[in-house]
C-alpha positions as CSV (number, residue, x, y, z in Angstrom):
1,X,183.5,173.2,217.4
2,X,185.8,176.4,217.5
3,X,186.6,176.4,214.1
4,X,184.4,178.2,211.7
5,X,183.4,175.3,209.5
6,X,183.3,175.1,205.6
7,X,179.9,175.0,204.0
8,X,179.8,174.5,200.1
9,X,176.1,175.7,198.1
10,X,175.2,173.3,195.1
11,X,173.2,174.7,192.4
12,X,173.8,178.7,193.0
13,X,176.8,180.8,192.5
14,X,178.3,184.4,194.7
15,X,176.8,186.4,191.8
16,X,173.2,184.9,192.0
17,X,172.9,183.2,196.1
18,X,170.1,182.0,197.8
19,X,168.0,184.2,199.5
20,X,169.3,185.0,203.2
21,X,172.4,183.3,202.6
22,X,173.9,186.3,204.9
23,X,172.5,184.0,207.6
24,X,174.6,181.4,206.4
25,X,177.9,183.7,206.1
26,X,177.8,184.7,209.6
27,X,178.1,181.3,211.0
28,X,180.4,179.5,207.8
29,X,183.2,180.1,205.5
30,X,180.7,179.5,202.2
31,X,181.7,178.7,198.8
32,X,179.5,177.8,195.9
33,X,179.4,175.8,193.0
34,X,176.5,176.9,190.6
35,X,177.2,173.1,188.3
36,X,178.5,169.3,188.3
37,X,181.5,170.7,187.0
38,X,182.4,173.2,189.4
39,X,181.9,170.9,192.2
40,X,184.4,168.7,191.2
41,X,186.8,171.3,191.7
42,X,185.1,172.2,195.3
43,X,183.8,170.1,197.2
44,X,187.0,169.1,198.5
45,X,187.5,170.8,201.6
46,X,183.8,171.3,202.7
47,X,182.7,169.7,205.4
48,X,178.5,171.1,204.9
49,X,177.0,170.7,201.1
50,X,173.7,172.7,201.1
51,X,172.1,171.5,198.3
52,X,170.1,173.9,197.0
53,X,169.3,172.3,193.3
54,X,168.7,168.7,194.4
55,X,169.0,167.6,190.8
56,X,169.2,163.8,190.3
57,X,173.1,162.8,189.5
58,X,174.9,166.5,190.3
59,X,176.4,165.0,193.7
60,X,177.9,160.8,192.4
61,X,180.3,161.8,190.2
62,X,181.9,164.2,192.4
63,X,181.7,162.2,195.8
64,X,185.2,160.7,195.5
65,X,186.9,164.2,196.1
66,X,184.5,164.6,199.1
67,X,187.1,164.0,201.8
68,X,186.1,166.1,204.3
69,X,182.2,166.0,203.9
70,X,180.2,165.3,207.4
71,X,176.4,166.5,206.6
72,X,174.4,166.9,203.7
73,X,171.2,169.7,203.8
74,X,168.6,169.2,200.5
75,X,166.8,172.2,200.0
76,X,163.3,169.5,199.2
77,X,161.4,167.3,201.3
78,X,162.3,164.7,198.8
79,X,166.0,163.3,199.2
80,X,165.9,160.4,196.0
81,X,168.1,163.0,193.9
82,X,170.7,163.2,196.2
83,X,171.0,159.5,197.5
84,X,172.9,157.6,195.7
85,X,174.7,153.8,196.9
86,X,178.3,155.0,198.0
87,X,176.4,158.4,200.0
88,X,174.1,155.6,201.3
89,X,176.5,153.7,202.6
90,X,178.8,156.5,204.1
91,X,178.4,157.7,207.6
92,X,177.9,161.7,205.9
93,X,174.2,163.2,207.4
94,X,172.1,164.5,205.2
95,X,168.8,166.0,206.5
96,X,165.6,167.5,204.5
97,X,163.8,170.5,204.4
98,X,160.6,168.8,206.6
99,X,158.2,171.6,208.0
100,X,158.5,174.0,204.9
101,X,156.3,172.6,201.9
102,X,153.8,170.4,204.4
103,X,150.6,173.4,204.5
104,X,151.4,174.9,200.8
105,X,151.6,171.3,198.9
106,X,148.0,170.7,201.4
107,X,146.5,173.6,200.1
108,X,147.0,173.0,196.8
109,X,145.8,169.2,196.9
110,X,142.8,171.0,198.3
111,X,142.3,173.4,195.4
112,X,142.7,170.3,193.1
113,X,140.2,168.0,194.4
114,X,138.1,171.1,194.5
115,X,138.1,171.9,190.6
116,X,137.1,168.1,189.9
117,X,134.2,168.1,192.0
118,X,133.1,171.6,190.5
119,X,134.4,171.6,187.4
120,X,136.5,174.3,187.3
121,X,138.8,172.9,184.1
122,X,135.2,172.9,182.1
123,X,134.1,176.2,183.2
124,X,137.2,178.1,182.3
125,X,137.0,176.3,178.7
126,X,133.4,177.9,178.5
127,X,134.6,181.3,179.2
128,X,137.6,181.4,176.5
129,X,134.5,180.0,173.7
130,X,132.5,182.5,175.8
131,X,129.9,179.3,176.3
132,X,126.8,179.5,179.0
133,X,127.8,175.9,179.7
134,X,125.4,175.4,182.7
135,X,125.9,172.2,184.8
136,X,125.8,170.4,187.7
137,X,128.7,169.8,190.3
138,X,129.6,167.8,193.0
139,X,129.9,168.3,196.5
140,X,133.4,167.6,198.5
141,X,132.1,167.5,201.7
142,X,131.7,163.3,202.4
143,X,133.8,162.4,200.1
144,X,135.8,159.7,200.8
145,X,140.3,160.8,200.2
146,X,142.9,158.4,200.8
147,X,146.4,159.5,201.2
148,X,148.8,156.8,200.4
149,X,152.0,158.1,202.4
150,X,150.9,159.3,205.6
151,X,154.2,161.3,206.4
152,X,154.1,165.4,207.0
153,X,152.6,166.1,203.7
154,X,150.2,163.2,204.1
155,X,149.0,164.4,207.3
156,X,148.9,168.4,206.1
157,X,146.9,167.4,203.6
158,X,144.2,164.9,205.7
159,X,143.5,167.9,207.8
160,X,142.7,170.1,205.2
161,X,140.4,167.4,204.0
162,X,139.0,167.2,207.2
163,X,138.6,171.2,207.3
164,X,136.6,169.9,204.0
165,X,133.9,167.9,205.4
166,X,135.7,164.8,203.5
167,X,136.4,161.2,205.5
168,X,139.9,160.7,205.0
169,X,142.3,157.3,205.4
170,X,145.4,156.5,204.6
171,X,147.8,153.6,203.2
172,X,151.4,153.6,204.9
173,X,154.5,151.0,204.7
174,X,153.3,149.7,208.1
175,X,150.2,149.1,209.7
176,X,149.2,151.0,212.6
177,X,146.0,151.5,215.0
178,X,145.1,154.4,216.9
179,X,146.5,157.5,214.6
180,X,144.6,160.7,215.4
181,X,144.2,161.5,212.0
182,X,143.7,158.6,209.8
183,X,142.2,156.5,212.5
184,X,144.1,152.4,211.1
185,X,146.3,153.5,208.8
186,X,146.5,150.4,206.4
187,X,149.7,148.5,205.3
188,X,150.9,148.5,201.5
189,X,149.8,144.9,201.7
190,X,146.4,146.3,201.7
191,X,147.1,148.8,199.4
192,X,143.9,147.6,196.3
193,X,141.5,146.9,199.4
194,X,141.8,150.7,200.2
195,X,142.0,152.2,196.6
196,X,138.4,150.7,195.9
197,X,136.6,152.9,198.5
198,X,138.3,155.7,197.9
199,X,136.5,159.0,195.9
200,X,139.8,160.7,195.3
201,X,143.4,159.4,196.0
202,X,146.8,161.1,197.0
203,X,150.3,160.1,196.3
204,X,152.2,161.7,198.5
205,X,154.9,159.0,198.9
206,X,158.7,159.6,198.5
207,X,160.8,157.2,196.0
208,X,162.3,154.4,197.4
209,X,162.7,150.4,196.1
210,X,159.4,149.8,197.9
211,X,157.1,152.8,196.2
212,X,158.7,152.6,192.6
213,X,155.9,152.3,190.5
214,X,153.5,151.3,193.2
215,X,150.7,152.9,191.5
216,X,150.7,150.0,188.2
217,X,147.9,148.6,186.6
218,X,146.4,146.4,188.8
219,X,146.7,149.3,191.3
220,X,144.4,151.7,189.0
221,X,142.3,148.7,187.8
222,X,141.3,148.3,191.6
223,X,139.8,152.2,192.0
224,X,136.4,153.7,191.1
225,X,135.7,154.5,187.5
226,X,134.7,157.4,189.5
227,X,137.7,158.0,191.5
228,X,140.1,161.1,190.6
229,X,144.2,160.5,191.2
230,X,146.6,163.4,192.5
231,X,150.2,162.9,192.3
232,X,152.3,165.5,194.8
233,X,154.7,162.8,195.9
234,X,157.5,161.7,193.3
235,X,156.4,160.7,189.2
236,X,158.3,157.5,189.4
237,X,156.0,156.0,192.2
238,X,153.5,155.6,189.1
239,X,153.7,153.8,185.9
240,X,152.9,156.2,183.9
241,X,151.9,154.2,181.1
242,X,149.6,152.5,183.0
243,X,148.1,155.8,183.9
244,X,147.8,156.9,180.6
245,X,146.0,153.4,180.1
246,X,143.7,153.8,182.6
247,X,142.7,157.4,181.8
248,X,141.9,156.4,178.2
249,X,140.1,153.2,179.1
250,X,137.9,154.8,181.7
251,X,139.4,153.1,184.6
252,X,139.6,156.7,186.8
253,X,137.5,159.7,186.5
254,X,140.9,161.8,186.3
255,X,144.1,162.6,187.4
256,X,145.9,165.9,188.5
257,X,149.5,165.4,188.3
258,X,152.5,167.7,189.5
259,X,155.5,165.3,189.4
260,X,156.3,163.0,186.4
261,X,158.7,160.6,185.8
262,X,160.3,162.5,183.1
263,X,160.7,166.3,184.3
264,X,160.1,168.9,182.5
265,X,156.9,166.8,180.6
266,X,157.9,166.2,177.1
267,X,156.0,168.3,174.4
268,X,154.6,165.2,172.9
269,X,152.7,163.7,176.0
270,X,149.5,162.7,175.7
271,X,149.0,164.3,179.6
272,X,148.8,167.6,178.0
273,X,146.0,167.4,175.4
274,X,143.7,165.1,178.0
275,X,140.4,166.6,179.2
276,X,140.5,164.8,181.9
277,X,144.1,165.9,183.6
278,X,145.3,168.5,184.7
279,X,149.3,169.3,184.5
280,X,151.7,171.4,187.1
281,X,155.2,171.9,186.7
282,X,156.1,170.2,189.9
283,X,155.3,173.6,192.0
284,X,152.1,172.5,194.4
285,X,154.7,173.6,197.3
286,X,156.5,176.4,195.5
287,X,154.5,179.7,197.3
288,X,156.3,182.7,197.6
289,X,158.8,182.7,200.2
290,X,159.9,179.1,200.5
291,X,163.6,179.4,199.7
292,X,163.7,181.9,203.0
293,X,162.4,179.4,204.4
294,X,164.4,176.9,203.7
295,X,167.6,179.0,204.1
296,X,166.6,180.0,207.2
297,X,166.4,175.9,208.3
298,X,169.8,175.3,206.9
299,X,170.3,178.5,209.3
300,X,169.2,177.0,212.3
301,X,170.9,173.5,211.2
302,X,174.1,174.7,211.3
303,X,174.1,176.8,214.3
304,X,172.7,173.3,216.3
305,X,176.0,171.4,214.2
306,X,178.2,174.1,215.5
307,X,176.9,173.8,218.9
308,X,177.1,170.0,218.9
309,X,173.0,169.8,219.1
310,X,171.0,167.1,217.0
311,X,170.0,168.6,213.6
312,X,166.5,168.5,212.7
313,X,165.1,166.5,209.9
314,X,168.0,163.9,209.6
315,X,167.0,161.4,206.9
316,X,167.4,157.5,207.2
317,X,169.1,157.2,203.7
318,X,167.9,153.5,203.5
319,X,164.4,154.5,204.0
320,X,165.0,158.0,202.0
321,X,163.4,160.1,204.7
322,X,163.3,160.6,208.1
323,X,162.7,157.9,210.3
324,X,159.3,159.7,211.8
325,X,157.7,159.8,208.7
């Protein structure tokens, strides 16, 4: 390619850019368009759209001025805000921001499961009525946590419970023997069979057809009264009714939840006034110098585009993520 080529940012504008973006300038002619409406207008002539606020419904109704559009970046690991059938269907790339939110989104599962088993939730309660609430906890090491989605984050976030003393497993689409990790890592046919053993369970799973409300009723009616639920994959892979359902009819100890179907979590949810749940703003891989991070992939993306090299992280848009995970 000798032409410098076009690269349009979605969801930040000249005045208030990405971090690092210079990186991006000295490879690109780069344009932004801080809204749906001022994409309309420019997404034209690009043939890159880094899509730095991958908000659900930004990118359809501008995609039929998109005549010259060849690859796609998302600025999340999760692409189901920027798929949409006609993108799908089209032969346009679009790669994710894989390797970036893997060890921060593990670390913070980590520091979840911890404040169930000590109580952490209680104790700070204690301190604000300035209460001598002595108790006791429960240990972590032994414990039994299944992830259910075995990709990157999955994995990030089965060694850290290993690192925890914790026997871990994990559900996937597909069976498989032999993983390194997870030892068999179950089908989704077998998805009940593996929630009943489990001490604490992870969602980590993107949003497809397949995982849309996976987690239902029967799903939490199959786990331990004593069993704790984290969320760090997407909200709509669980019914949140039936969660709500399950929390109040004892079904699960608890549930720490960072993604909801409806985002941001309406004021009048139930969620927040539970005992028994604890609420995040969808940040567990927010940490403080991500968006470098992920600027500087986009980086290193588009200097392997320009050279003619395979990107990294291209997604399978029928599966919603790359094909590895």
């Amino acid at each position: 390619m000798t032409a410098r080529p076009r690269v349009l940012v979605l969801g930040a504008s000249e005045a208030e850019p990405p971090p690092r973006i210079e990186d991006v300038h000295a490879l690109a002619d780069v344009t932004y368009a801080p809204d749906a409406e001022a994409l309309v207008a420019a997404i034209a002539d690009p043939e890159v759209l880094f899509f730095w606020r991958p908000e659900a419904g930004l990118l359809e109704p501008a995609w039929p001025n998109a005549r010259e559009l060849r690859w796609i970046q998302s600025a999340s690991a999760g692409v189901n805000s920027v798929l949409f059938p006609a993108l799908i269907e089209s032969e346009v790339v679009v790669t994710n921001a894989r390797g970036v939110f893997e060890e921060p989104i593990a670390e913070y599962v980590m520091g979840l499961v911890i404040a169930f088993a000590k109580g952490f939730p209680a104790t700070f309660d204690d301190q604000r009525r300035r209460e001598w609430g002595y108790r006791w906890t429960e240990a972590v090491s032994g414990k039994h946590l299944l992830v259910v989605g075995p990709g990157p984050i999955g994995r990030a976030i089965g060694r850290a419970a290993r690192a925890l003393g914790m026997r871990v497993s994990a559900v996937g689409r597909t069976p498989r023997d032999g993983d390194d990790l997870f030892g068999a890592v179950r089908g989704s046919e077998r998805l009940h069979e593996a929630l009943a053993e489990a001490d604490y369970v992870v969602d980590t799973m993107p949003l497809t057809d397949g995982t849309r409300h996976m987690f239902d009723s029967a799903a939490f009616a199959a786990m331990r009264p004593s069993a704790r639920f984290v969320n760090v994959g997407r909200g709509a892979t669980v019914d949140q009714t039936a969660l709500l359902e399950a929390l109040r009819e004892g079904q699960l100890a608890g549930a720490a939840l960072d993604v909801f179907e409806e985002e941001p979590l309406p004021e009048d949810s139930p969620l927040w006034e539970m005992s028994n749940v604890i609420v995040s703003p969808h940040m567990s891989g927010d940490v403080e110098g991500w968006e470098d991070e992920v600027v500087l992939l986009f980086a290193d993306n588009l200097r392997r585009w320009i050279a003619g090299e395979p990107l990294r992280n291209v997604v399978d848009k029928r599966l919603g993520h790359p094909p590895s995970e």
